[in-house]
C-alpha positions as CSV (number, residue, x, y, z in Angstrom):
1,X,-0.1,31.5,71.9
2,X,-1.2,31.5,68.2
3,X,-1.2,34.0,65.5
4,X,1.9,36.3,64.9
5,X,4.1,36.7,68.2
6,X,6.6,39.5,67.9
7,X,8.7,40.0,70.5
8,X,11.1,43.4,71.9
9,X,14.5,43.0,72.9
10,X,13.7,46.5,74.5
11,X,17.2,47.3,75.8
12,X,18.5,46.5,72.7
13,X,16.3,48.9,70.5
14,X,15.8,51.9,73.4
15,X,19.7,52.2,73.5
16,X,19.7,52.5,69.4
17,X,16.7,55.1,69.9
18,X,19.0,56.8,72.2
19,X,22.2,57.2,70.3
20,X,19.8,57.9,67.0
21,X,17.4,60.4,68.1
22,X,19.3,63.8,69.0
23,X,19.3,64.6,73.1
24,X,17.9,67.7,72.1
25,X,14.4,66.3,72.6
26,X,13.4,67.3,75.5
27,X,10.7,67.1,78.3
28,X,8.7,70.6,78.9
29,X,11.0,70.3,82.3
30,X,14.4,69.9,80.3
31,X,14.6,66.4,80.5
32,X,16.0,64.3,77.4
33,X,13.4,62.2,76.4
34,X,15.0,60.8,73.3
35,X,14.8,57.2,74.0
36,X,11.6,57.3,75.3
37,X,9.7,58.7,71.5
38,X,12.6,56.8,69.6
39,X,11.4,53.1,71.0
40,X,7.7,55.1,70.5
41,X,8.4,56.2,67.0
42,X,10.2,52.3,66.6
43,X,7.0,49.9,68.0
44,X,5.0,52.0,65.5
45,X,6.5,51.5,62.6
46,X,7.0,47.6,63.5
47,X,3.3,47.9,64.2
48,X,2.0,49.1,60.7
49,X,4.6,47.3,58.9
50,X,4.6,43.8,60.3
51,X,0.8,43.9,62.2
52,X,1.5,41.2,64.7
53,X,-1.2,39.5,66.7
54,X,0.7,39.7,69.7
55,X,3.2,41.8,71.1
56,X,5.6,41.5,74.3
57,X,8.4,44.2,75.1
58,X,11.1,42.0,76.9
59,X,13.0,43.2,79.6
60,X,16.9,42.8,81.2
61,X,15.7,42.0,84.8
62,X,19.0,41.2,85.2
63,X,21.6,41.6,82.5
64,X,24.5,39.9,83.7
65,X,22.9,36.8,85.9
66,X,25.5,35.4,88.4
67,X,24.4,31.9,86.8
68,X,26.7,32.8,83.8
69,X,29.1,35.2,85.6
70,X,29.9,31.7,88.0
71,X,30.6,29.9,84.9
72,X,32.3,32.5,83.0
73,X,33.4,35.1,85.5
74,X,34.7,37.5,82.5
75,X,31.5,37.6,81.2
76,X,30.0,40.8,80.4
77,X,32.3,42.3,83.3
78,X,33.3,45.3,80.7
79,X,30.4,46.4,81.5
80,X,29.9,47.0,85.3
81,X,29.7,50.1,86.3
82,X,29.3,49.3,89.6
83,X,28.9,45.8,92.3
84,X,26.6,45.1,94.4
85,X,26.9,42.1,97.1
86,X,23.9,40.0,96.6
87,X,22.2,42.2,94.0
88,X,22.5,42.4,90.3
89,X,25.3,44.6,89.2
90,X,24.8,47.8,87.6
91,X,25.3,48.2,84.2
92,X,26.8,51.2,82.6
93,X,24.5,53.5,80.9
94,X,24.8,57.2,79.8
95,X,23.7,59.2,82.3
96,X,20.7,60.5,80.8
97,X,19.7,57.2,79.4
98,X,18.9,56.2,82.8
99,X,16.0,57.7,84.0
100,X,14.6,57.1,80.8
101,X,14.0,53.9,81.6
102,X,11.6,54.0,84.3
103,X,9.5,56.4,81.6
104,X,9.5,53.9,79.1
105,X,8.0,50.8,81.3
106,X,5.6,53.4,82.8
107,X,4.3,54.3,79.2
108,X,4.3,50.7,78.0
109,X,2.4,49.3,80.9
110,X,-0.1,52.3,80.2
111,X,-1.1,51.8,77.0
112,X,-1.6,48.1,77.7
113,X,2.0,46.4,75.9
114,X,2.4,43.6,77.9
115,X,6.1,43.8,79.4
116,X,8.1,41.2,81.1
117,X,11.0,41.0,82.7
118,X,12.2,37.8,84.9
119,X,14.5,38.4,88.7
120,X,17.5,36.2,87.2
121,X,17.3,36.1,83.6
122,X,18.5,38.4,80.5
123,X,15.5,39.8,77.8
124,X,17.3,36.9,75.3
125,X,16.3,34.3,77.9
126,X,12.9,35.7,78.0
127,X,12.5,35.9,74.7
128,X,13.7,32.2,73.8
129,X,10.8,30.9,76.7
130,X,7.9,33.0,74.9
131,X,9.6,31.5,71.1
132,X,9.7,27.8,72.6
133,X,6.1,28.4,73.6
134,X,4.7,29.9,70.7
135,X,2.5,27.9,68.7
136,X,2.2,30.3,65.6
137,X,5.0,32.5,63.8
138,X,7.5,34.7,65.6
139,X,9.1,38.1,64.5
140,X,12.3,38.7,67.6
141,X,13.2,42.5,67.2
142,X,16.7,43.2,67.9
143,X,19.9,44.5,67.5
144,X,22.0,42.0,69.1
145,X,22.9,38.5,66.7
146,X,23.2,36.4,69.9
147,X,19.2,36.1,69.1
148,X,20.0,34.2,65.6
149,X,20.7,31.2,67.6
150,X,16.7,31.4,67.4
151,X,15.7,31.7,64.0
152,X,14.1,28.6,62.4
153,X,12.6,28.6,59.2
154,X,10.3,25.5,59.9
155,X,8.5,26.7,62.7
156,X,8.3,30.6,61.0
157,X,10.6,32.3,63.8
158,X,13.2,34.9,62.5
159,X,14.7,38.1,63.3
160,X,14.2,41.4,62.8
161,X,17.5,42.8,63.1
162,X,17.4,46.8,62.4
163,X,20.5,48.5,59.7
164,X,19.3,51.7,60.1
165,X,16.6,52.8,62.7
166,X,13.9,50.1,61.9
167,X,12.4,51.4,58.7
168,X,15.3,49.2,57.5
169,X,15.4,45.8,58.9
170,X,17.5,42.8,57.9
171,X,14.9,39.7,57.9
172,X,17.1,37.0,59.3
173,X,15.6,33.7,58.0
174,X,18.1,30.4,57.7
175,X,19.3,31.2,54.1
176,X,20.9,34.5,55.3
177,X,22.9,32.7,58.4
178,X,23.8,30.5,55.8
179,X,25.4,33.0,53.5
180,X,26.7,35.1,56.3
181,X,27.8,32.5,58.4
182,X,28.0,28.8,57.2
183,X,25.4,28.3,59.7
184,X,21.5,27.4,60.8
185,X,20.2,29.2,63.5
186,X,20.9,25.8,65.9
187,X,24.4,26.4,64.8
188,X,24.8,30.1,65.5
189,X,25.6,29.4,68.8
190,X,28.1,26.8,68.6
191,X,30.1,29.3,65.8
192,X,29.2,32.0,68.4
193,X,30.8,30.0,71.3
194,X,33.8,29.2,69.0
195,X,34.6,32.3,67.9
196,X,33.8,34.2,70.8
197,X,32.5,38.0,71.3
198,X,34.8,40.5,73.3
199,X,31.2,43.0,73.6
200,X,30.0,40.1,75.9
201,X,33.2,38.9,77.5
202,X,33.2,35.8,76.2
203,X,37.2,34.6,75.0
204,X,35.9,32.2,72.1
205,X,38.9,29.3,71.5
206,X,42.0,30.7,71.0
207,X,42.8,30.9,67.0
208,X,39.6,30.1,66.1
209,X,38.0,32.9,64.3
210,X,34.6,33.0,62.4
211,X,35.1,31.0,59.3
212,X,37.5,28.7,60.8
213,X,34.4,27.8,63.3
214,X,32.3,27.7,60.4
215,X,34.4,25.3,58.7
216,X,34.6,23.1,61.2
217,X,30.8,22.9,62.5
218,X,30.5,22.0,58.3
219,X,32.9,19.3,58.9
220,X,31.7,18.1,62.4
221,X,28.0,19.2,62.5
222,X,28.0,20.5,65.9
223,X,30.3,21.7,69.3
224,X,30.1,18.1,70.4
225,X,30.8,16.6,66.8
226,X,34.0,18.8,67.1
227,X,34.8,17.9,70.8
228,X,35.1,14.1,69.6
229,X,36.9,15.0,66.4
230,X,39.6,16.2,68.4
231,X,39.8,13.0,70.5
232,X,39.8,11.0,67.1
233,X,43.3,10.7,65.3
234,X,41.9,9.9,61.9
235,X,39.7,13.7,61.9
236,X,40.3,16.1,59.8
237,X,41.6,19.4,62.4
238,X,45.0,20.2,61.7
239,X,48.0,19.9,64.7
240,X,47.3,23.7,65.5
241,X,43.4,22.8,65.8
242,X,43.7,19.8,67.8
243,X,46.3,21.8,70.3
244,X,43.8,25.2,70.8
245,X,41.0,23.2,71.5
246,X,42.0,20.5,73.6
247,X,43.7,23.9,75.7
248,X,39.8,25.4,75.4
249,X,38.3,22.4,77.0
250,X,37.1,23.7,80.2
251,X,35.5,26.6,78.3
252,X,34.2,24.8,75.8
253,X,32.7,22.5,78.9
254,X,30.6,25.7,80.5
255,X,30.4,28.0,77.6
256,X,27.0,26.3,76.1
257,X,25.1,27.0,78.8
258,X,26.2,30.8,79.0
259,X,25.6,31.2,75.6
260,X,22.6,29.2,74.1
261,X,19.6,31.7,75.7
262,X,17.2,29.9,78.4
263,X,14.1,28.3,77.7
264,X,12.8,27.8,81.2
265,X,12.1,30.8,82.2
266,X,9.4,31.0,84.7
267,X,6.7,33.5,82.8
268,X,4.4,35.3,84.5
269,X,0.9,35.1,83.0
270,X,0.4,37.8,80.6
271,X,-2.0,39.0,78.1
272,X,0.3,39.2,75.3
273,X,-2.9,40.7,72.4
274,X,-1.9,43.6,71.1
275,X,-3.9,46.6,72.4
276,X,-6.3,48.6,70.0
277,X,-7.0,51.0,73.3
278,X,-5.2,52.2,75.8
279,X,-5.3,50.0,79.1
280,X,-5.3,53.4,81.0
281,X,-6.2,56.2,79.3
282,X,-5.7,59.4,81.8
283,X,-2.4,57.5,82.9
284,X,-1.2,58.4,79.2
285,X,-2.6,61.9,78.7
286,X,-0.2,62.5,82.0
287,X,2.3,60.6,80.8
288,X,1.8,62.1,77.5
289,X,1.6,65.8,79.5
290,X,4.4,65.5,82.0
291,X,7.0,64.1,79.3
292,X,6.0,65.9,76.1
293,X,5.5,62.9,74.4
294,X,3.4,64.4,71.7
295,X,3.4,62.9,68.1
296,X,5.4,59.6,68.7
297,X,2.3,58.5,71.4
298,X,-0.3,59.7,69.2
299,X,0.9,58.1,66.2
300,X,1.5,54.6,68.0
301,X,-1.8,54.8,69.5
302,X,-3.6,55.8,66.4
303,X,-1.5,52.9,64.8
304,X,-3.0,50.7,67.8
305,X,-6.7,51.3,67.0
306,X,-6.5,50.7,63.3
């Protein structure tokens, strides 16, 4: 895959869509269809402002896999709105977010956006397969940091993490995890891991909060570099750091693989070239129709053809 990739972490911008465009926007049945011209009105403007080559809306196919719920059963479990034996579990969504959804793949896979979504995997782990595969520069779109882990300034990858909408957009290189954080993108997820993050369930090590982690991946160079430290007498961690993370072993032993995104995913083979016409055309004049999708489809598809 050469030329610029950029890549959707869909769930991530059609819930910001949602809570930023009023509910008020409405189908020609009453519907809301908020979300749906939000994430519309957001690929545009990501279109004409960063032009990639190629362009893939990733999906949650499942956003909690059992995979990391077996190894860290607390994980994401906030969240559930509801189990199901054997099945993913359902997340909690607004109510009229919802049915949204289903609107927003049907208009995507009509105008020709390639979209993918893997049985068993998260959009992150989707999204860190198509980066380890890419061969040219990457822009990730999101709104959650658990994709910094990604961002390497060597082989042009960073993230596009929106402040406000996404007219304004924080370009995530390796200098600004380094001012932020302490951290490269390969260390974001050990500091992650460290520190923990109560809006995915993860407990982090006990006392260890952001710049303590920081401190010591500075000291250490990585989650193993600190694992040995702590079995070495003559390091540097004081009684208090020794104690909490020789107490955090067996998390510290299964939390990697939660928490560092997938790069194994089996893709399905997609054309990921970014339109410049509509794949079907009289699907989205119904679409367009039925939903009263008006200026935020015509604007991304005249964006599309220029």
């Amino acid at each position: 895959m050469t030329g610029r990739l950029m890549l959707l972490d869909t769930a991530s911008l059609y819930f910001r869509a949602y809570f930023g465009v009023p509910d008020s926007v409405k189908a020609p049945d009453g519907t809301p269809v908020n979300a749906v011209r939000g994430l519309l009105d957001f690929i545009d403007r990501l279109v004409r402002d960063h032009r990639p080559d190629r362009l893939v809306a990733c999906m949650d196919a499942d956003w909690r896999p059992q995979w990391r719920v077996d190894l860290i059963p607390t994980y994401k479990a906030h969240r559930v709105a509801e189990e199901h034996e054997g099945a993913p579990d359902e997340e909690e969504v607004p109510d009229t977010l919802a049915p949204q959804v289903p609107v927003i793949e049907e208009v995507l896979d009509a105008i020709g956006i390639a979209r993918v979504g893997v049985a068993g995997y998260e959009a992150d782990d989707v999204i860190g397969t198509f980066t380890g595969r890419a061969e040219g520069p990457v822009d990730i779109v999101t709104g959650d940091r658990d994709l910094y882990q990604l961002v390497d300034d060597e082989r042009g990858i960073r993230v596009l993490y929106p402040l406000k909408g996404v007219g304004t957009l924080q370009l995530t290189d390796e200098a600004v995890l380094r001012e932020k954080y302490g951290v490269d993108g390969r260390g974001y997820a050990d500091l992650a891991l460290l520190r923990g993050d109560p809006s995915d369930g993860l407990p982090g090590v006990a006392g260890i909060g952001e710049k303590t982690a920081a401190k010591l991946l500075a000291e250490f160079g990585d989650l193993a570099g600190i694992m040995a430290a702590v079995d070495d007498p003559r390091a540097k961690l004081t009684p208090s750091q020794r104690k909490r993370l020789t107490e955090a072993r067996p998390y510290v032993a299964v939390a990697p693989k939660v928490v560092r995104v997938a790069g194994d995913v089996p893709l399905p083979d997609v054309d990921t070239v970014l339109p410049h016409a509509p794949r079907d055309p009289a699907a989205v004049r119904e679409l367009a129709h039925r939903w009263g999708l008006g200026g935020s489809l015509e604007r991304l598809l005249a964006t599309l053809t220029h």
